[in-house]
N, C-alpha and C positions, 0 to 999 in steps of 0.2 A: 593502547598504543601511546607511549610519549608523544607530546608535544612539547615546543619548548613555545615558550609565553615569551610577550615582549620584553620582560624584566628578567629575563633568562631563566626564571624557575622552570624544572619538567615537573608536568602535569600529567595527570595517567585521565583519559577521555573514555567514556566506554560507548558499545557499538555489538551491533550485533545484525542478523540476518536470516531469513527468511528464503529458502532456495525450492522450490518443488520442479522438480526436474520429471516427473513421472505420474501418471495418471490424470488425463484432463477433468476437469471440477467442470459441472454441471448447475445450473436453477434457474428455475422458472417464476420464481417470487417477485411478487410487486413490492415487496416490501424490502429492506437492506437484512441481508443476510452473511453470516460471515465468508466469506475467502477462504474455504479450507485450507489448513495450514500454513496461511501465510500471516502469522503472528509474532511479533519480536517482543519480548520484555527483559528491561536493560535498567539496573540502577545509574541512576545520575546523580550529579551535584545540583545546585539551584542553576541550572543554566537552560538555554533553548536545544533541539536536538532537527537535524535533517534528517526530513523521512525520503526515501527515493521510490519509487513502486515503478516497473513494468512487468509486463503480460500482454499475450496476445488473446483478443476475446471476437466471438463470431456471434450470430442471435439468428434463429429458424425464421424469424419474421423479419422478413426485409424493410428495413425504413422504420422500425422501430428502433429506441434508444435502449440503450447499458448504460448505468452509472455506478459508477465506482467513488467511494469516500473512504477518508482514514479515522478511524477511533485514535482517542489518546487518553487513557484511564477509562474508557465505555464514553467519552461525548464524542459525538460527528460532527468532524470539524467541517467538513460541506454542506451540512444541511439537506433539506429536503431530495436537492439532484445532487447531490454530493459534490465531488470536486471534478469531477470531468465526466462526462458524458460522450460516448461513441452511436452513431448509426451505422448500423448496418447495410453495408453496400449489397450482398448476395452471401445466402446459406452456405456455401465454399470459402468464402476470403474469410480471411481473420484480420480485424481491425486492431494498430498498436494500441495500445492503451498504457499511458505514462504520466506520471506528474511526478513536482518535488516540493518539499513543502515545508515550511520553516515553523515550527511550535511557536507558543510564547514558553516566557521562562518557566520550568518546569520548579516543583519543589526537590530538593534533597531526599530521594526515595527510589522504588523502585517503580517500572515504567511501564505499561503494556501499549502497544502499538498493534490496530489490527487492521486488515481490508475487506473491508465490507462491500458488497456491490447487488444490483435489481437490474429488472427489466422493466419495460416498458408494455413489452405482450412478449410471446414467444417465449423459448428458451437458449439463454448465451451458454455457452461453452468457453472456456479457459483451458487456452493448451498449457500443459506442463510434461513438457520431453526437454532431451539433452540439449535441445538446440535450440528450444524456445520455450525457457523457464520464466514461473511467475517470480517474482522478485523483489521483496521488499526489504531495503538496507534502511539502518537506522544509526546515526553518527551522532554522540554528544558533541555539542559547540562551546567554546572557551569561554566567547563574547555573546 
């Protein structure tokens, strides 16, 4: 996508995305485990990139947590509980689950972005239908 910079040069930003529209993902792991399919790798310039993620995610064991992190080259950038954390209201509801999240400046290269996410006990479900897809967009930044 052009952008046009403050000194008026156009600049080509790249971008890319992650859409699973079909077949709910499933795990029961305490440990972080990838997000099936929901992986973006995008060449950039030396600049930061916006990651976006939503999903609706549900867990069999009420009042335990889901935590969801983003990889950026294989390191988690949240750490042990990742970058957000859901409980579980009732085995029926699906709780949103969303963050946005700003890199640092990345190198001149190319770029993997992934969603990892655990439980706490039980097993979470991620829905991925037409109407309520998992979602991770991933936009280079100028500045």
């Amino acid at each position: 996508m052009p952008i046009i910079s403050p000194a008026g040069a156009s600049t080509s930003l790249a971008s890319g995305q992650a859409l699973i529209t079909t077949g709910d993902i499933t795990t029961a792991s305490n440990t972080f485990v990838d997000l099936t399919g929901v992986t973006v790798t995008i060449t950039t310039a030396a600049h930061r990139c916006l990651c976006v993620f939503s999903a609706s995610i549900k867990n069999t064991a009420i009042g335990n947590g889901q935590f969801v992190t983003l990889l950026v080259d294989g390191t988690n950038q949240g750490g042990t509980n990742g970058l957000i954390e859901l409980d579980c209201a009732g085995t029926a509801f699906y709780g949103n689950a969303g963050f946005s999240f700003v890199t640092a400046s990345l190198t001149a290269a190319s770029h993997t972005f992934k969603i990892q996410w655990r439980v706490g006990a039980g097993t979470s479900t991620c829905q991925a239908s037409a109407t309520a897809p998992a979602v991770l967009s991933v936009v280079e930044l100028l500045a």
